[in-house]
N, C-alpha and C positions, 0 to 999 in steps of 0.2 A: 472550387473545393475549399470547405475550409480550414481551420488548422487543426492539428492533430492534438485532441484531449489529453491531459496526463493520465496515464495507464494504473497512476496510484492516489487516495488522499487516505488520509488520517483523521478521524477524529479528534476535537481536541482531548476529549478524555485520556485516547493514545497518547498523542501527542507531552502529553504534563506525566505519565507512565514512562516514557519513554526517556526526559529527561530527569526525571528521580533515578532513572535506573542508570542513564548516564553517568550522574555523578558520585554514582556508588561505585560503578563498575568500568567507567571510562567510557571510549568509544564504541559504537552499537553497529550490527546488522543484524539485520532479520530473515529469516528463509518461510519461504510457505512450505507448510508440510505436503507430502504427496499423500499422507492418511496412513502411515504407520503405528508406532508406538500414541503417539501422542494426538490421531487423527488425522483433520486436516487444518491446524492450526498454525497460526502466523508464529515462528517461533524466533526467539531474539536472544541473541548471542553475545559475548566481545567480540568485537571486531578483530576476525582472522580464526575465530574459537572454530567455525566452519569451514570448513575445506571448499571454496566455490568451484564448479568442474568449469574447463572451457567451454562447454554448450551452454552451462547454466544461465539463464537470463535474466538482465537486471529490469524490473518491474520500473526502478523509481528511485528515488533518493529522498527519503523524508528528511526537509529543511528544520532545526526544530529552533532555529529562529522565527518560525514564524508565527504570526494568532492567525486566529478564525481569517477567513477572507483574505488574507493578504497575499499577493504576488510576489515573488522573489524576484528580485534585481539581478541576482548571481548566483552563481552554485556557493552552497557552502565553501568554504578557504581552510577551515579548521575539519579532522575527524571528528571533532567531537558534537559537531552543528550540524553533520551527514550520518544520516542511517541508513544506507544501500535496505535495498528488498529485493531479495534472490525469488528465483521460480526455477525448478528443472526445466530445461529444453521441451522433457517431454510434456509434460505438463502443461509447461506456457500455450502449446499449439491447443491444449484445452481452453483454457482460460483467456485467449487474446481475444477474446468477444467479447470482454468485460475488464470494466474499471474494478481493480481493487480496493476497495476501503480499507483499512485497518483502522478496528474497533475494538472496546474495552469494555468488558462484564462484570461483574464479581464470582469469584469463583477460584478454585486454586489451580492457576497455569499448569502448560505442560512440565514432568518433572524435567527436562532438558532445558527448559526456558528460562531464563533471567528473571522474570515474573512469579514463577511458581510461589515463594512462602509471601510474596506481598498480597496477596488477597485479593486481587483481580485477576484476569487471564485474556490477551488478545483473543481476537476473531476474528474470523475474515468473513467480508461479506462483501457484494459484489452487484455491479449494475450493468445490465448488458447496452453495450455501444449504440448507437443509430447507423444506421445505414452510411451516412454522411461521413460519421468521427470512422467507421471502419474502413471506408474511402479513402483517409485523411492518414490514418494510420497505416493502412499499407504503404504510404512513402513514407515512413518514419519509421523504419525497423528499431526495436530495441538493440542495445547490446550485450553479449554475450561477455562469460567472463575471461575469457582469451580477449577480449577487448580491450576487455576493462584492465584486465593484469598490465596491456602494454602499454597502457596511461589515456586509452580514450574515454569521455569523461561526456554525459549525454546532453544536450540542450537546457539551458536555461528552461525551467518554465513558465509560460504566459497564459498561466490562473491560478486561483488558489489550490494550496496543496491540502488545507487543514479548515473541516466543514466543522461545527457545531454539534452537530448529532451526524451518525449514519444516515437520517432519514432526507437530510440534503443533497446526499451523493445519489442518492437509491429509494427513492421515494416509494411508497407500497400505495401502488395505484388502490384507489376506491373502487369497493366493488359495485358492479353493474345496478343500477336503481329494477327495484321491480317492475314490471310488465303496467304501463298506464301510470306511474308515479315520475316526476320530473325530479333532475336531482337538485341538492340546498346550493343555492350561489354560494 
């Protein structure tokens, strides 16, 4: 079996959003929307602005020490270098068949959003698991926020958290070559 995939990465585009809006606004978390008001849109907070439930499931912790490609050594040490990524309970049991990306458009964010008047707006997008990482990830449950409140804090991660483009995490398979045409190397 092998190891259990991170559940979450970021764009760097995210990623450079996320700390502009850090240092405007302090320390960050994000919740995915369930598709209310604002959709179904990654929405980003101060940290605590959100009420987290004890069911609610923590996705991830975007590092924002990090560039493209790089591995973390350690959990963030400061809030300000941790972005927690909430999911409801109920929701996750939708969604745990996929990586979440968190990605960055133009556009005017949700009005609840820390992003809204900056002129871009996250997104979420997503890649469904292989058979193997879902394997790998049934022994690796997420933690819930009753967890998290009582101080447990999720595994180091061993890959990058932060891809270049979405289309690294989530690549949009090429479609099928017509009937007698070989496809281009």
């Amino acid at each position: 079996m092998s190891a259990a995939p991170p559940r979450l990465v970021a764009t760097v585009g995210a990623a450079a959003l996320l700390r502009r809006l850090r240092d405007v606004h302090g320390a960050l978390m994000m919740h995915q929307s369930g598709g209310c008001c604002d959709g179904s849109s990654p929405m980003c907070y101060p940290l605590g602005e959100f009420i987290v439930g004890d069911r609610d499931v923590l996705v991830g912790l975007l590092d924002l020490r990090l560039a493209v490609g790089e591995v973390p050594a350690s959990l963030p040490s400061a809030d300000l270098d941790a972005v927690p990524v909430w999911i409801s309970g109920s929701q996750f049991q939708t969604w745990k068949h996929t990586q979440l990306v968190i990605d960055v458009v133009p556009g005017r964010g949700g009005g609840f959003s820390l992003e809204a008047p900056e002129g871009w707006r996250f997104l979420s997008r997503a890649r469904a698991f292989t058979a193997a990482e879902n394997e790998a990830l049934d022994s690796a449950p997420p933690l819930v926020g009753a967890e998290y409140a009582a101080g447990a804090r999720p595994p180091v991660p061993d890959a990058a958290q932060v891809v270049a483009e979405a289309a690294d995490a989530c690549p949009v398979p090429a479609p099928p070559a017509p009937s007698g045409q070989k496809t281009p190397l």
